[in-house]
C-alpha positions as CSV (number, residue, x, y, z in Angstrom):
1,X,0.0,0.0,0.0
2,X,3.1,2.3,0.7
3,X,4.7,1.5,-2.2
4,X,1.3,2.2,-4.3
5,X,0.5,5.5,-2.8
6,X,4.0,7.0,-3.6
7,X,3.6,6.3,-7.7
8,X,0.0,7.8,-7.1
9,X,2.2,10.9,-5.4
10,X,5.0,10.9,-8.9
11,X,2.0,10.4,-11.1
12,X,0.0,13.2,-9.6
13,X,3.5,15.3,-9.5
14,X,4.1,14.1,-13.1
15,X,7.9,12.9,-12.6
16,X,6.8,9.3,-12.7
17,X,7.1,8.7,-16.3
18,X,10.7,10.9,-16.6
19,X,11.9,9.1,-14.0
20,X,11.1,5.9,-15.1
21,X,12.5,6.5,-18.2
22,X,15.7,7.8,-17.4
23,X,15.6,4.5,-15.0
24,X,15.0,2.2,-17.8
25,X,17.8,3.5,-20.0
26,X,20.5,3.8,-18.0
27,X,19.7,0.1,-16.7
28,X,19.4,-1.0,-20.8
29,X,22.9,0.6,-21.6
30,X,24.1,-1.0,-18.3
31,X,23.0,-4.7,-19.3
32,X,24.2,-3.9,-23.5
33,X,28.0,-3.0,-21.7
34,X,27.6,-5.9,-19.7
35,X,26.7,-8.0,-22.3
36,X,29.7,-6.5,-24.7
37,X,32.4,-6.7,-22.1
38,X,31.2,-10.4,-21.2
39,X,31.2,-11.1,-24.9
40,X,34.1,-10.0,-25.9
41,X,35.8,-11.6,-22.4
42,X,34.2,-14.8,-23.7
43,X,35.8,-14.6,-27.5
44,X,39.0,-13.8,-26.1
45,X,39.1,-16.4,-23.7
46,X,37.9,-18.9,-26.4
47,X,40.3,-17.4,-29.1
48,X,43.4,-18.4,-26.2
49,X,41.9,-21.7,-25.6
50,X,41.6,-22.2,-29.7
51,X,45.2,-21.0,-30.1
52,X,46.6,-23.4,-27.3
53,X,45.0,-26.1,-29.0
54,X,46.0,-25.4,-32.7
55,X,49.7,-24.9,-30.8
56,X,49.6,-28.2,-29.5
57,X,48.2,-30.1,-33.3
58,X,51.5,-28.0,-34.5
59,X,53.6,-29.2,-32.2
60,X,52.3,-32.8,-32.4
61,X,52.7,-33.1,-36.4
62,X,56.4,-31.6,-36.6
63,X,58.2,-34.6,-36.5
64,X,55.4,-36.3,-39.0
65,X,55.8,-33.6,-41.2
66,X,59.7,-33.1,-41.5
67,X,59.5,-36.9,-43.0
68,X,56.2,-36.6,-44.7
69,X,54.3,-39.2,-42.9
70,X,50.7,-38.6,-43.9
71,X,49.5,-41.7,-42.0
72,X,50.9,-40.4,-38.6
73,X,49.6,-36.7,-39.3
74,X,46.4,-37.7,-40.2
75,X,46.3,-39.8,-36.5
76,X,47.4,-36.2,-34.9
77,X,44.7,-34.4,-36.6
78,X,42.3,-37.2,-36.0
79,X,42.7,-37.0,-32.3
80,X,41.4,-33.4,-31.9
81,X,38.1,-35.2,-32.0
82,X,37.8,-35.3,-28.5
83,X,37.5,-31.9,-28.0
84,X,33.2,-31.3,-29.2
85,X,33.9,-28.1,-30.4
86,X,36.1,-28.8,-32.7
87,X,34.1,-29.0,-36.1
88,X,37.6,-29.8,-38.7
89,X,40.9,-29.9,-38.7
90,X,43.6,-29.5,-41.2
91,X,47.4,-29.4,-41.7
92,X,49.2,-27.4,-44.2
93,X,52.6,-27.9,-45.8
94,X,54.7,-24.5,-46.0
95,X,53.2,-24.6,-49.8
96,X,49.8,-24.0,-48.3
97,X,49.0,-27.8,-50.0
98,X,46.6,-29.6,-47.8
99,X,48.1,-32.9,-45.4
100,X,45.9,-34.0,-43.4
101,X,42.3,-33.4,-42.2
102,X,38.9,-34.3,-40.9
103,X,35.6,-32.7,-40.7
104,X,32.4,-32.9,-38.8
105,X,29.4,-33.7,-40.9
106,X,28.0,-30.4,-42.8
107,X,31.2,-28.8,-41.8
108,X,34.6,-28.2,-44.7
109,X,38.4,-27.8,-44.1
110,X,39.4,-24.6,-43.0
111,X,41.1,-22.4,-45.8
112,X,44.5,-21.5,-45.7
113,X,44.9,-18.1,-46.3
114,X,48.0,-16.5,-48.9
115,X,49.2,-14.3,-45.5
116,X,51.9,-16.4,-44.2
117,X,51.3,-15.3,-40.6
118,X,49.6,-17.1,-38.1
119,X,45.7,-16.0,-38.0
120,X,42.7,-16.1,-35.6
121,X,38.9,-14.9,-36.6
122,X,35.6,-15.3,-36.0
123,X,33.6,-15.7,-38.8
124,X,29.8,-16.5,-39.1
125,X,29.8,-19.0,-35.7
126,X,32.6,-20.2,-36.2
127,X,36.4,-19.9,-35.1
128,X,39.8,-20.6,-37.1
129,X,42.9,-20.8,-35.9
130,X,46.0,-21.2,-37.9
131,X,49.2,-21.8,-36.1
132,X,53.0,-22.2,-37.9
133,X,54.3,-25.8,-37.8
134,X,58.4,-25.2,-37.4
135,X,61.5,-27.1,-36.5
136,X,64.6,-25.2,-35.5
137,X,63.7,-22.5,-37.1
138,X,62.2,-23.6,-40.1
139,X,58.4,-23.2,-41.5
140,X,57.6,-27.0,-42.2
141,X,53.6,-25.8,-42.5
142,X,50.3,-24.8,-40.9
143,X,48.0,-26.4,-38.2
144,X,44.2,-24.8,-38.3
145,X,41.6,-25.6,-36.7
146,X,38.0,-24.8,-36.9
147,X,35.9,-24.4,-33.4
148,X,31.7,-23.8,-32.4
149,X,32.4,-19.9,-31.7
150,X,29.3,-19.9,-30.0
151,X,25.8,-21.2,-29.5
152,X,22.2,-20.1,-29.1
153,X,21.5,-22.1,-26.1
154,X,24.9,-21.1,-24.5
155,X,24.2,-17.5,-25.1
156,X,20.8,-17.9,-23.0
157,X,22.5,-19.7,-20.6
158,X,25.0,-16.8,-20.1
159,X,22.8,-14.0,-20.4
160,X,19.6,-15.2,-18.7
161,X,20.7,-13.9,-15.3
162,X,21.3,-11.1,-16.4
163,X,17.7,-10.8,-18.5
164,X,15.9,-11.8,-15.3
165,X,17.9,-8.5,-13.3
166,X,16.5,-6.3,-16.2
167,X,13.1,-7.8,-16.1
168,X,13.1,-7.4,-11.9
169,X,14.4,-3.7,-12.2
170,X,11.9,-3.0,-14.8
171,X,9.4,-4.2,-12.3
172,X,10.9,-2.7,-9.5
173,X,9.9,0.7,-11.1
174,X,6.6,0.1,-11.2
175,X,6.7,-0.2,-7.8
176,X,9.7,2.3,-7.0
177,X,9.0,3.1,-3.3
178,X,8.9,-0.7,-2.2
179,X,11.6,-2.2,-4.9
180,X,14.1,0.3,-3.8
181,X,15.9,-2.6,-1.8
182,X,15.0,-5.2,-3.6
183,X,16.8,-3.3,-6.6
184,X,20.1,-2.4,-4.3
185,X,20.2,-6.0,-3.1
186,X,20.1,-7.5,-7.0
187,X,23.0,-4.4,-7.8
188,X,25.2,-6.4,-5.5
189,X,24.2,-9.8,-6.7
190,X,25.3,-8.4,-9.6
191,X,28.6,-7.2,-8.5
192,X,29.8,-10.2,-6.8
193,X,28.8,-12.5,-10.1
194,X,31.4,-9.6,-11.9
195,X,33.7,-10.4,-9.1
196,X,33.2,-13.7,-9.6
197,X,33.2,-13.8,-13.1
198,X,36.9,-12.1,-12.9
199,X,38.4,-14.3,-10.1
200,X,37.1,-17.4,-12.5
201,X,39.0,-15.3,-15.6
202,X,42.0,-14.9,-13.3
203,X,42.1,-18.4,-12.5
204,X,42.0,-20.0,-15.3
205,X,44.7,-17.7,-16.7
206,X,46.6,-19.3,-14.0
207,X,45.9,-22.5,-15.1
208,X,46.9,-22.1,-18.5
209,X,50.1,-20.3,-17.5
210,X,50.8,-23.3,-15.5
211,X,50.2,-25.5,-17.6
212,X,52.2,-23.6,-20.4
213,X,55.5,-24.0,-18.4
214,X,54.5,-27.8,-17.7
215,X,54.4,-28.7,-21.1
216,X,57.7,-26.3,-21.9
217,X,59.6,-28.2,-18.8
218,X,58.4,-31.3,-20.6
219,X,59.3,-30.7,-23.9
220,X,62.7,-29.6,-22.3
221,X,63.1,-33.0,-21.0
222,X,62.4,-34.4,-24.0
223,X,65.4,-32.5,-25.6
224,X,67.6,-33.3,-23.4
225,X,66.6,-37.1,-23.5
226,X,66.8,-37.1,-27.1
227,X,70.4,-35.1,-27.0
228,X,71.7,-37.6,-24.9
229,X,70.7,-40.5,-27.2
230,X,72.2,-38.3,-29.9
231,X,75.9,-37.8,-28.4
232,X,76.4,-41.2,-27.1
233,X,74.8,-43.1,-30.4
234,X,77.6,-40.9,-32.2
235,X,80.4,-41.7,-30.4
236,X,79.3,-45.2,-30.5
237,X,79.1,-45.2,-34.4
238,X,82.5,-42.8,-34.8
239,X,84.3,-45.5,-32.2
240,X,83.3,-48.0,-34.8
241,X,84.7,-46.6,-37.9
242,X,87.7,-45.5,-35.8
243,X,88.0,-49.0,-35.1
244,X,87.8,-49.9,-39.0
245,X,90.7,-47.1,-39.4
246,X,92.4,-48.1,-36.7
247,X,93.0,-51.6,-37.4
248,X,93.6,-51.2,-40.7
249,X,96.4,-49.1,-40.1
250,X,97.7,-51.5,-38.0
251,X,96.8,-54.5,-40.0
252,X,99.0,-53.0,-43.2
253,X,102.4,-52.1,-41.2
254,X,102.0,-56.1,-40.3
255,X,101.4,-57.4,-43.7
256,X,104.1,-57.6,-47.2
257,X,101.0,-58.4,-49.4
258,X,100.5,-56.1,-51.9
259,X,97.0,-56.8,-52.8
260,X,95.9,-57.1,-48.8
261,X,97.6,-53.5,-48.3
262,X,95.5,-52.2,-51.3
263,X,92.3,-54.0,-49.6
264,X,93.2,-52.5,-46.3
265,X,94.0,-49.0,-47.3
266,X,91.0,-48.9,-49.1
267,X,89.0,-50.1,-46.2
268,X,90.5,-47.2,-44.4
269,X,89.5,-44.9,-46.7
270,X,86.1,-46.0,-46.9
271,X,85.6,-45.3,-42.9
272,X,86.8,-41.9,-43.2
273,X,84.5,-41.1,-45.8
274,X,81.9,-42.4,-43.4
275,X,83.0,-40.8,-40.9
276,X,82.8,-37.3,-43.0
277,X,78.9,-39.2,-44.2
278,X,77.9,-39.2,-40.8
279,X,78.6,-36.1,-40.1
280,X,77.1,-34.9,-43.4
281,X,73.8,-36.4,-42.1
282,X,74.1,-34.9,-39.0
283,X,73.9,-31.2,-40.8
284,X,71.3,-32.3,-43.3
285,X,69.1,-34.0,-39.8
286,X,69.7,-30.2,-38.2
287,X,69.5,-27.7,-41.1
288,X,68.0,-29.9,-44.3
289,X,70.7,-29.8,-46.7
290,X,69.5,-30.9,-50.1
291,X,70.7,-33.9,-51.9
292,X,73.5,-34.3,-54.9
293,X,71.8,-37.2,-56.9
294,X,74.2,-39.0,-59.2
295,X,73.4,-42.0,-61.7
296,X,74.4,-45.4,-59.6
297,X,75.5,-48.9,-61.0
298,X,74.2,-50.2,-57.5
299,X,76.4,-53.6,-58.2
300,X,79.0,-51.8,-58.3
301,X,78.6,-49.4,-55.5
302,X,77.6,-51.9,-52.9
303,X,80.7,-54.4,-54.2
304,X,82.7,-51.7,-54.0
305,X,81.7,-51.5,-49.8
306,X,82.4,-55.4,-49.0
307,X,85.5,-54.5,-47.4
308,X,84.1,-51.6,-45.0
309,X,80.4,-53.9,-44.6
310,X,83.1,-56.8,-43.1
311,X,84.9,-53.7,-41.4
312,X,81.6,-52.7,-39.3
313,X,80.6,-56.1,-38.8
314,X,81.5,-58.9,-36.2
315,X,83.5,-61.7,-36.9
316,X,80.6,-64.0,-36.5
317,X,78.7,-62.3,-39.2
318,X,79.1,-63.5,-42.6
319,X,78.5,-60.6,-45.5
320,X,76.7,-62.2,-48.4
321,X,75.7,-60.1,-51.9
322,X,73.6,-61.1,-53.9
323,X,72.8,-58.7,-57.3
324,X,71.0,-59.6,-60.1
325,X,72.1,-59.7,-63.4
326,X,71.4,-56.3,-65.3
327,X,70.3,-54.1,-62.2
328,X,68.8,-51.0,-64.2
329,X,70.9,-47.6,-63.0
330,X,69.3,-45.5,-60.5
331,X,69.8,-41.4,-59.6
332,X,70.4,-41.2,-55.9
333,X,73.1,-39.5,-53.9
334,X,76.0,-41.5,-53.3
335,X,77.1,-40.6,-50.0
336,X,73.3,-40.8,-48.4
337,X,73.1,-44.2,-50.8
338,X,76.1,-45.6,-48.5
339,X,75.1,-44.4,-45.4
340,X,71.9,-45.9,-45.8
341,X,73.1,-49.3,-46.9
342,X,75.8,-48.8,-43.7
343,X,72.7,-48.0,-41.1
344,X,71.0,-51.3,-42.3
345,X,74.0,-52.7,-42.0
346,X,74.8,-52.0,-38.7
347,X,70.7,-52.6,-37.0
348,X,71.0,-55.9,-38.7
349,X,74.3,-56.6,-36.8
350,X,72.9,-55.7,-33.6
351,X,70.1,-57.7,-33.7
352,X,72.5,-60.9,-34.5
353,X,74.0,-61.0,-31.2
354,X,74.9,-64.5,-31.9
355,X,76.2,-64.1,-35.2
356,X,74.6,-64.9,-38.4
357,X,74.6,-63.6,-42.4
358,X,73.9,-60.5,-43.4
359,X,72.4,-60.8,-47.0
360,X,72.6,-57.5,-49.2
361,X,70.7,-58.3,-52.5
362,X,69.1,-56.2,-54.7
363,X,66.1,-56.7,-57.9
364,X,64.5,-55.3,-60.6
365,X,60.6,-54.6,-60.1
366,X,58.6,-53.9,-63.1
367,X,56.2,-51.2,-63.2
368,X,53.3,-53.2,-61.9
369,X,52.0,-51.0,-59.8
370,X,49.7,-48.5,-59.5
371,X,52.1,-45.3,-60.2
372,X,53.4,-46.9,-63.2
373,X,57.1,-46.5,-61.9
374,X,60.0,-48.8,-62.4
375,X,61.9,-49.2,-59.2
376,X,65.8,-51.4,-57.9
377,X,64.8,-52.7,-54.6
378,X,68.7,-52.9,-52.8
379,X,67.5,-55.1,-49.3
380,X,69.4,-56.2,-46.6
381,X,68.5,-59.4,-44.4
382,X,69.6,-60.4,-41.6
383,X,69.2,-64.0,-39.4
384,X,68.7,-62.3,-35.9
385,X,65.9,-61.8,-33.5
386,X,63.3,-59.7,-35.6
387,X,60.6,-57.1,-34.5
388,X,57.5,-56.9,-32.7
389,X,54.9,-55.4,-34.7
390,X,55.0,-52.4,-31.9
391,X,58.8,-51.8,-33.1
392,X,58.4,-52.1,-37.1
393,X,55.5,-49.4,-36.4
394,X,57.8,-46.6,-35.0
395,X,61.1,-48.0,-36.2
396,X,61.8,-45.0,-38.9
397,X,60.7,-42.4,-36.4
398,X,63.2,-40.0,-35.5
399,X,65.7,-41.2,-31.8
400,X,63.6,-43.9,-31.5
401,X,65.7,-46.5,-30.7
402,X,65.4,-50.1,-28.8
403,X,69.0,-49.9,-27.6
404,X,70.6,-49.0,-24.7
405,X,71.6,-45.2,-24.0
406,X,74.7,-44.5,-25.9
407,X,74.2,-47.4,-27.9
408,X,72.8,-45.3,-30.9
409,X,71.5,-42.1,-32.0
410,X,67.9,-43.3,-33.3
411,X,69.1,-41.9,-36.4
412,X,69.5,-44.9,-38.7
413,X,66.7,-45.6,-39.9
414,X,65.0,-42.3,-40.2
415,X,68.1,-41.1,-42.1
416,X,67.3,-44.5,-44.5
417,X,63.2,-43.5,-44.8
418,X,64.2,-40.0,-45.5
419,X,66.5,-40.4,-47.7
420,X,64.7,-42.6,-49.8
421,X,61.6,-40.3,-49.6
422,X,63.6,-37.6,-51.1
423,X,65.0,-39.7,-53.4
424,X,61.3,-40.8,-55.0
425,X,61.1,-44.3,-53.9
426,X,59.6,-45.7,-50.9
427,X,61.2,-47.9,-47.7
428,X,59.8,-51.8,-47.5
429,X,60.6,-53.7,-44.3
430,X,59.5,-57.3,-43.1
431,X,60.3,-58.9,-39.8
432,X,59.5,-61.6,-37.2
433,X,60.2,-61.8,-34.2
434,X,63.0,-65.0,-34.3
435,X,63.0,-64.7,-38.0
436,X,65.1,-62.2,-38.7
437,X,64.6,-58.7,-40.5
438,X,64.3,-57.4,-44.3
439,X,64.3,-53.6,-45.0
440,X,64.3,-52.5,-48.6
441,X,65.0,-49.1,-50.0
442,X,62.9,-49.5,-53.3
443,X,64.5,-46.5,-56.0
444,X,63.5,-44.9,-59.3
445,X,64.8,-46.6,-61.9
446,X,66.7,-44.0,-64.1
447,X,67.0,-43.7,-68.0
448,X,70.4,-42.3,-68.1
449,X,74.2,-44.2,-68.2
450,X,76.5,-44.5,-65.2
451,X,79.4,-42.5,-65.7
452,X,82.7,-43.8,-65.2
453,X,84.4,-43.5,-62.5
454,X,88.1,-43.7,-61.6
455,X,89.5,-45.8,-59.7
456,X,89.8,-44.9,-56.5
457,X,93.6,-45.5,-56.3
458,X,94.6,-43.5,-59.0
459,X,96.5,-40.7,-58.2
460,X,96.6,-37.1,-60.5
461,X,100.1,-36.6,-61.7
462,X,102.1,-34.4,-60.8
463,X,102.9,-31.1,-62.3
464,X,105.2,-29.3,-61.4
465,X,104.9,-25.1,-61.5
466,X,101.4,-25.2,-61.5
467,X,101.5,-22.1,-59.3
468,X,102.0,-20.6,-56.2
469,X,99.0,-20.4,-53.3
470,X,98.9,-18.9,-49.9
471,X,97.2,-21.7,-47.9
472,X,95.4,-19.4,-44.7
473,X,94.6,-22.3,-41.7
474,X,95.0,-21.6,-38.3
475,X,94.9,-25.4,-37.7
476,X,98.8,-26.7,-37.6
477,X,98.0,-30.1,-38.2
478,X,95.7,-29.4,-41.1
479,X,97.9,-27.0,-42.0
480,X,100.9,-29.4,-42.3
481,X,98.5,-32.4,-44.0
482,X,97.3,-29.5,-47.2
483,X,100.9,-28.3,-47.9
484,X,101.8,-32.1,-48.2
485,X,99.0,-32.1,-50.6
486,X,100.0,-29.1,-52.4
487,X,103.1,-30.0,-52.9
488,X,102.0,-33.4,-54.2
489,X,100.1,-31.6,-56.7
490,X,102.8,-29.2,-57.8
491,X,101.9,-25.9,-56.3
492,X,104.4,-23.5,-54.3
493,X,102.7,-23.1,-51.2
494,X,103.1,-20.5,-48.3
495,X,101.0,-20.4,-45.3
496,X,99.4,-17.5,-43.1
497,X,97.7,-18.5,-39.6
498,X,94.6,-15.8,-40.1
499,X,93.2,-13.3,-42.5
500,X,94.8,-10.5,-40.5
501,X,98.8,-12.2,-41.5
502,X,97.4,-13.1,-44.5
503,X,96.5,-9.7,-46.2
504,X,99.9,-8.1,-44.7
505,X,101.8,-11.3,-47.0
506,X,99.7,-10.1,-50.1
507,X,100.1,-6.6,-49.5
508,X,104.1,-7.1,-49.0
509,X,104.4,-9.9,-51.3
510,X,101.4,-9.9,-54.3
511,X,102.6,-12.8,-56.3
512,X,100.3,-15.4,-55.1
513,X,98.1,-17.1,-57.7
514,X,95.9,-18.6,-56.0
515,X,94.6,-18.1,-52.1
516,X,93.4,-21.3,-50.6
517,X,91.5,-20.2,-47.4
518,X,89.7,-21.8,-44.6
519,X,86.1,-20.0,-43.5
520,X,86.0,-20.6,-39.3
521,X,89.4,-18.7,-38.2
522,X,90.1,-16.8,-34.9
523,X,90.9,-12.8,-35.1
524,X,88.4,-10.4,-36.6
525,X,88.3,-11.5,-40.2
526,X,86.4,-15.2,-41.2
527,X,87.4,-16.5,-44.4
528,X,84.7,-15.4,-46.3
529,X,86.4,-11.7,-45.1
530,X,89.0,-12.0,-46.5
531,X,87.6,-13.4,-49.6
532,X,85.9,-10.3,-50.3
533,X,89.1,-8.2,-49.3
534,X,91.0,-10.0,-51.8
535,X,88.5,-9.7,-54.5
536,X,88.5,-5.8,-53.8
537,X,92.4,-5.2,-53.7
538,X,93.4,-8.0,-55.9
539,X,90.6,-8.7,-58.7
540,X,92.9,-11.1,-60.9
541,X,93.5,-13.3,-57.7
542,X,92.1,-16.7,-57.5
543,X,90.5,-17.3,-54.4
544,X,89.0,-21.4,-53.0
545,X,87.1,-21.4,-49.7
546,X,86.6,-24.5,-47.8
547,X,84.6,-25.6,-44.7
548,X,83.0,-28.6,-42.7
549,X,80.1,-26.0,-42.4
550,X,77.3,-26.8,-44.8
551,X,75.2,-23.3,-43.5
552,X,78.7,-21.0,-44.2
553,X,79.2,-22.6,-47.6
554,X,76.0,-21.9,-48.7
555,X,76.4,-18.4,-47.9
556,X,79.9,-17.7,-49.5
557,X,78.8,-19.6,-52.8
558,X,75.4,-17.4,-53.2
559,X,78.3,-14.6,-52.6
560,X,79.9,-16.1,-56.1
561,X,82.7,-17.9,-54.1
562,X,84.1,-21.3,-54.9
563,X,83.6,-23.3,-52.0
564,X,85.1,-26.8,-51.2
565,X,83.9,-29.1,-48.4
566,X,86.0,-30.6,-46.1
567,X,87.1,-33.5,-45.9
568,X,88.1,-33.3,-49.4
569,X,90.6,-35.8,-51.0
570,X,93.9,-34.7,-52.9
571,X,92.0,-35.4,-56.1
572,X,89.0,-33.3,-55.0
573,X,91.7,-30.5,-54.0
574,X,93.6,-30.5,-57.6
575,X,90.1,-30.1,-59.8
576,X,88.7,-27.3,-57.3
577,X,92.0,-25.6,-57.8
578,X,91.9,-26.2,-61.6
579,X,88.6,-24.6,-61.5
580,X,89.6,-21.6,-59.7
581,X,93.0,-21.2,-61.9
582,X,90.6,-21.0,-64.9
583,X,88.0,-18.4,-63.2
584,X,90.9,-16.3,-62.5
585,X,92.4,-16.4,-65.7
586,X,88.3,-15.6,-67.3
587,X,88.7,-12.9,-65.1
588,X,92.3,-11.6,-66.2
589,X,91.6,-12.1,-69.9
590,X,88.1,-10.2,-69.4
């Protein structure tokens, strides 16, 4: 009754329907704000979570992506299924070309945009989020993901408390005098849900910060577990070649025989070019270094490794190869060809721990198949303990490995599957468990001829007053080991310990023609330095580079430099210095 008489008093006094008003829309503009901040909280916070899912698809499909494994991207982007709101997935090579995907029903793959950058929007219900896919630095692709942005029935859910606090302040005008408290008591409800609201906002931010440096302190582990597989699976492999060096060495100082000598030098020589393999597919693992296909006669490539194959093995291992008659040529790159055919190699001699044969065969296969392709299977069997069907499923993944720490890097086999990815063909491998192991690397046939190859005991001939060359190396043994070389091949040589020495011999002495550098020096000046210092002061000059660094070769040869990698053989050493005799004589004639 009190609250009734006091509208009759505004009516009769006419301020009812001004003051109601005014009440009405400053309590509409309140709830739109309201409903805008809460909004936009809620987009944000669901653009965060989106992100930190399509971070963790990236992160999941690296290693499946660096190799190209469809199958095992396709299981990552399969298993964002548990999450309901996520209506597709998709992952992107860095060509934009689609993987991998999956899509609810009446839903399509998200679109990769042209913008390279990583991208999150709202459009029409719905949310995308495209994060990079890298590895040490490198774009390998995209991850995206397509989310429910929202929901009709979650929007009434959210926004029917606050409907209700309208509707009871509407009301509570009507009835000003007696809703007064009622009204204050719903402001504060409506406070502490804010309150609330922000303390739930602030937690979860917690949460996910938390849970941000978890996942970083485990991928951390992870690192370090694979690093330490890494270093002691190399040493372990170096000790063995080593070994092969070592012994042969030995083994020639205690034998007359010519021909042994000749088998034993060359088994020597074979190590140290797999020791300078290895370490070639240690670079290409970290910083993808492209191949240098060549065409192969594979008979005579892998007969031509009997003597380091025996080398790696045990004495209780018998090397038996088998090649068919009239194995069509293939295009691959030598080096990654042998260190592939040495990986298999040495897996199939560890899993003969009693001994056995180790059977390297390889076969024509016709085109037969559904590409149309001709392909030379090379295999290599071994009598040991074979694989569990668990193990052949992850045995060409990157450190996986079932030996013990230090026992290998978990490189092998990956370094087998992706070189024979790269190289068009495909990777075969059959096993039992007691029934020994087959892995094939299955190759392109190629239409072109072998070249021939010299022998790898020939030596170049002498010539002497080819030249004279200042050899820069601030490595004494090196140093030593190159002059020897030099003056093998007929050149004058003089040496300088850094650039800095080596520009105060030109400058007092200029009759140099050709300056044989090394890139990675101490003092202020790198190789590639002095390279362009000697270009500037001394045009006519010849200049050769050389470095184990596949990243600081590429750079001085896209400067116009000849580069040549170490190790490098006398022969390698006498064409590259050929080759930049004749570029400095272009240049003086031009």
């Amino acid at each position: 009754m009190a609250a009734l008489s006091g509208l009759v008093d505004l009516a009769r006094r006419k301020r009812f329907p001004l003051l109601a008003s005014a009440a009405v829309l400053v309590l509409v503009l309140a709830g739109v704000l309201i409903a805008v901040v809460g909004e936009n909280s809620y987009r944000r916070q669901s653009a965060r979570e989106a992100g930190v899912q399509a971070e963790m698809l990236a992160s999941s499909v690296t290693a499946a992506l660096a190799f190209e494994d469809r199958a095992e991207t396709q299981a990552m982007v399969n298993a964002t299924q548990v999450n309901s709101r996520v209506l597709a997935a998709a992952v992107f090579d860095a060509q934009g070309r689609l993987v991998a995907s999956y899509t609810r029903p009446g839903e399509t793959v998200p679109l990769r945009t042209q913008r390279r950058e990583e991208l999150t929007d709202f459009q029409d219900g719905r949310l995308r989020v495209f994060r990079e896919v890298r590895e040490a630095g490198q774009l390998l692709g995209f991850a995206g993901l397509k989310l429910q942005a929202d929901t009709m029935e979650s929007r009434i859910a959210r926004y029917s408390g606050l409907a209700m606090l309208l509707l009871m302040a509407v009301v509570a005008i009507g009835v000003l005098g007696a809703a007064q408290a009622a009204l204050r008591r719903a402001n504060m409800e409506l406070g502490e849900r804010a309150a609330d609201l922000a303390e739930s906002n602030r937690r979860l931010e917690t949460e996910m910060h938390e849970r941000a440096r978890a996942e970083e302190a485990l991928r951390q582990s992870q690192k370090m577990e694979a690093i330490g597989r890494l270093t002691g699976g190399i040493a372990h492999d170096f000790n063995n070649l080593l070994m092969v060096a070592s012994s042969g060495v030995d083994l020639m100082d205690r034998t007359e025989d010519a021909s042994k000598r000749e088998r034993l030098k060359a088994g020597v020589k074979q190590a140290i070019e797999r020791g300078a393999a290895l370490t070639k597919q240690l670079l290409a693992f970290s910083r993808g270094s492209a191949l240098k296909p060549e065409v192969v006669d594979l008979a005579a490539q892998v007969e031509s490794m009997r003597v380091l194959l025996e080398r790696s093995l045990r004495e209780d291992i018998r090397v038996v190869i088998e090649m068919s008659d009239d194995l069509w040529p293939v295009e691959v790159d030598i080096n990654e060809l042998e260190l592939a055919l040495l990986n298999m190699a040495v897996n199939a001699r560890d899993a003969m721990p009693d001994g056995g044969a180790l059977i390297v065969s390889a076969v024509n296969v016709s085109a037969d198949r559904e590409d149309g392709h001709d392909y030379v299977c090379l295999s290599v069997t071994d009598t040991g303990t074979g694989m569990s069907d668990e193990t052949m499923a992850r045995v060409f993944e990157p450190f996986f490995t079932t030996k013990e720490v230090g026992k290998g890097t978990g490189l092998g086999l990956s370094q087998v599957y992706g070189f024979v990815r790269s190289s068009g063909g495909e990777t075969r491998i059959e096993s039992k468990e007691g029934q020994g192991t087959t892995i094939s690397m299955c190759l392109p046939r190629s239409g072109k001829v072998p070249a021939v190859t010299r022998s790898p005991n020939a030596r170049p001939a002498p010539r002497q007053g080819r030249g004279r060359v200042l050899l820069v190396e601030d490595d004494h043994s090196v140093a030593e080991m190159v002059s020897e070389m030099l003056r093998e091949l007929g050149y004058r040589c003089e040496r300088a310990e850094n650039a800095d020495a080596a520009l105060d011999l030109l400058e007092a002495d200029g009759k140099f023609d050709i300056v044989f550098s090394d890139m990675v020096m101490p003092g202020e000046l790198d190789g590639r330095a002095l390279a362009r210092e000697v270009r500037e002061r001394l045009p006519g000059m010849g200049v050769l580079l050389t470095s184990g660094f596949s990243a600081a070769a590429a750079q001085a040869s896209a400067e116009g430099f000849q580069v040549l990698a170490k190790p490098y053989q006398i022969e390698a050493l006498g064409e590259a210095l050929e080759v930049a005799r004749s570029r400095n004589q272009s240049r003086a004639s031009a």
